[in-house]
C-alpha positions as CSV (number, residue, x, y, z in Angstrom):
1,X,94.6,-35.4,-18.1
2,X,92.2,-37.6,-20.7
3,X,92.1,-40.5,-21.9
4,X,90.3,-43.5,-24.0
5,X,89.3,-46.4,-22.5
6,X,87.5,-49.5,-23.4
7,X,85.1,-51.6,-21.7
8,X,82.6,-53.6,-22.4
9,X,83.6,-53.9,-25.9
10,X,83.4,-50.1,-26.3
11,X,86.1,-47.2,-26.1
12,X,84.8,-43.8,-24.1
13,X,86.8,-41.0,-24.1
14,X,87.2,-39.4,-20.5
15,X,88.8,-36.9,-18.2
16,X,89.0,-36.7,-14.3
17,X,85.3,-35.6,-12.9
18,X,83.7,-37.7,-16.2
19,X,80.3,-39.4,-15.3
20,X,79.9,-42.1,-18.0
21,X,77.0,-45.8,-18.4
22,X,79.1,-48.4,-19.0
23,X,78.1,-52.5,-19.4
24,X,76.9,-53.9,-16.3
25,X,80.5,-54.4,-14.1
26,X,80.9,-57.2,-11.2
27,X,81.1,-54.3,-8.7
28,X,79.1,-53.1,-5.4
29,X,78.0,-49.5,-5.4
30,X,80.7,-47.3,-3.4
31,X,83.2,-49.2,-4.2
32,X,86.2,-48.5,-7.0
33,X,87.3,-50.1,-9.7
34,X,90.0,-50.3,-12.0
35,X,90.4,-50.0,-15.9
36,X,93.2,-51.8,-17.4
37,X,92.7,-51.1,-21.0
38,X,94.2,-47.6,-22.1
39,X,94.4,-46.9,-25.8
40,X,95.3,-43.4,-24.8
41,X,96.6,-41.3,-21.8
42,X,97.8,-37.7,-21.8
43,X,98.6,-37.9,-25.8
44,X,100.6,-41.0,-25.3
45,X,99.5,-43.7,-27.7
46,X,99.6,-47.3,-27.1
47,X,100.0,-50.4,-29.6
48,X,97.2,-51.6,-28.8
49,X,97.2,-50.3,-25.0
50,X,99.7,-48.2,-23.2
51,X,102.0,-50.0,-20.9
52,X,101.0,-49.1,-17.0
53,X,98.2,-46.8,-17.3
54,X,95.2,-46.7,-15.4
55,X,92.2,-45.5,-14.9
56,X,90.4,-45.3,-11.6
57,X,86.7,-44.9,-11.6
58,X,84.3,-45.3,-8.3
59,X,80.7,-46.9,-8.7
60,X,77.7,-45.0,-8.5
61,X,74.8,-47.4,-8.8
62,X,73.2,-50.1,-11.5
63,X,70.4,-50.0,-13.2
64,X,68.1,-50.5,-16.6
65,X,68.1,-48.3,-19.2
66,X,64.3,-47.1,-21.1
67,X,62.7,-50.0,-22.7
68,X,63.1,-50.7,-26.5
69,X,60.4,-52.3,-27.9
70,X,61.0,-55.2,-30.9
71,X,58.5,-55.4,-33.2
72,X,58.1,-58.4,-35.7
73,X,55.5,-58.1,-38.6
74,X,54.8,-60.4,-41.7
75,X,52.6,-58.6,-43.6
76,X,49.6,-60.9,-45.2
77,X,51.0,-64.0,-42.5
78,X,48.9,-62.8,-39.5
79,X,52.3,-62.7,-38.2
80,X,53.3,-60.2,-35.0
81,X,55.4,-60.8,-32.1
82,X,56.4,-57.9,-29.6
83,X,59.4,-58.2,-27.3
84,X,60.6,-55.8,-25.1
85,X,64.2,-55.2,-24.1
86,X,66.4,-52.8,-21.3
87,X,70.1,-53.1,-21.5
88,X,71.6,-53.2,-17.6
89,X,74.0,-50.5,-17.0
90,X,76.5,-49.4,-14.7
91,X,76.9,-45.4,-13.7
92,X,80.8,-44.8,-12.9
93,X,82.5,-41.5,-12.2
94,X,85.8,-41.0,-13.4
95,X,88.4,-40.4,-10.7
96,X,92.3,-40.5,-11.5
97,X,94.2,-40.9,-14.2
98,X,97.5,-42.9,-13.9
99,X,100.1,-43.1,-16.3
C-alpha cells in the first residue's frame, strides 16, 4: 500500500518499510507516532485529506543535518558576515498504512 503524507509543511510519498527525515517531531526515540494528514492512500484521493487514513510510523532517532554555511559579501564595503546553520531532523520508519 503507498501513500502521500505531509508533515512539516512538506508531502513525502511512502510505502510500508519507507525510512524518510522529517522536521524535528515532539516524540522520544522508540516510540510511534501517528500521521493524520493523507492526501493519498492506496489510489484513493482526498479533498484535501482522505477521511480516516493513517499512517503509523515508529521513531528512530533525532539529530542535525551537515552544516550549511551563509555567506554575506558587499563587495568594495569591507563587508562579510559568515553564519552557519544545521536543520534538526527526525529519522522515522514507515510502518502501516490504514485506510
Amino acid at each position: 500500500m503507498k501513500a502521500i503524507i505531509e508533515t512539516g509543511g512538506k508531502q513525502y510519498y511512502v510505502e510500508e518499510g519507507t525510512v524518510l527525515y522529517v522536521e524535528k517531531l515532539d516524540a522520544e526515540a522508540g516510540s510511534t507516532i501517528t500521521f493524520d494528514n493523507i492526501l493519498m492512500a492506496n489510489g484513493v484521493v482526498g479533498h484535501p485529506y482522505v477521511k480516516g487514513a493513517k499512517v503509523t510510523a515508529e521513531v528512530m532517532k533525532h539529530g542535525k543535518q551537515k552544516k550549511v554555511i551563509v555567506f554575506k559579501y558587499n563587495a568594495k564595503k569591507k563587508y562579510r558576515k559568515t553564519q552557519g546553520h544545521r536543520q534538526p531532523y527526525t529519522k522515522v520508519e514507515i510502518k502501516k498504512i490504514n485506510l
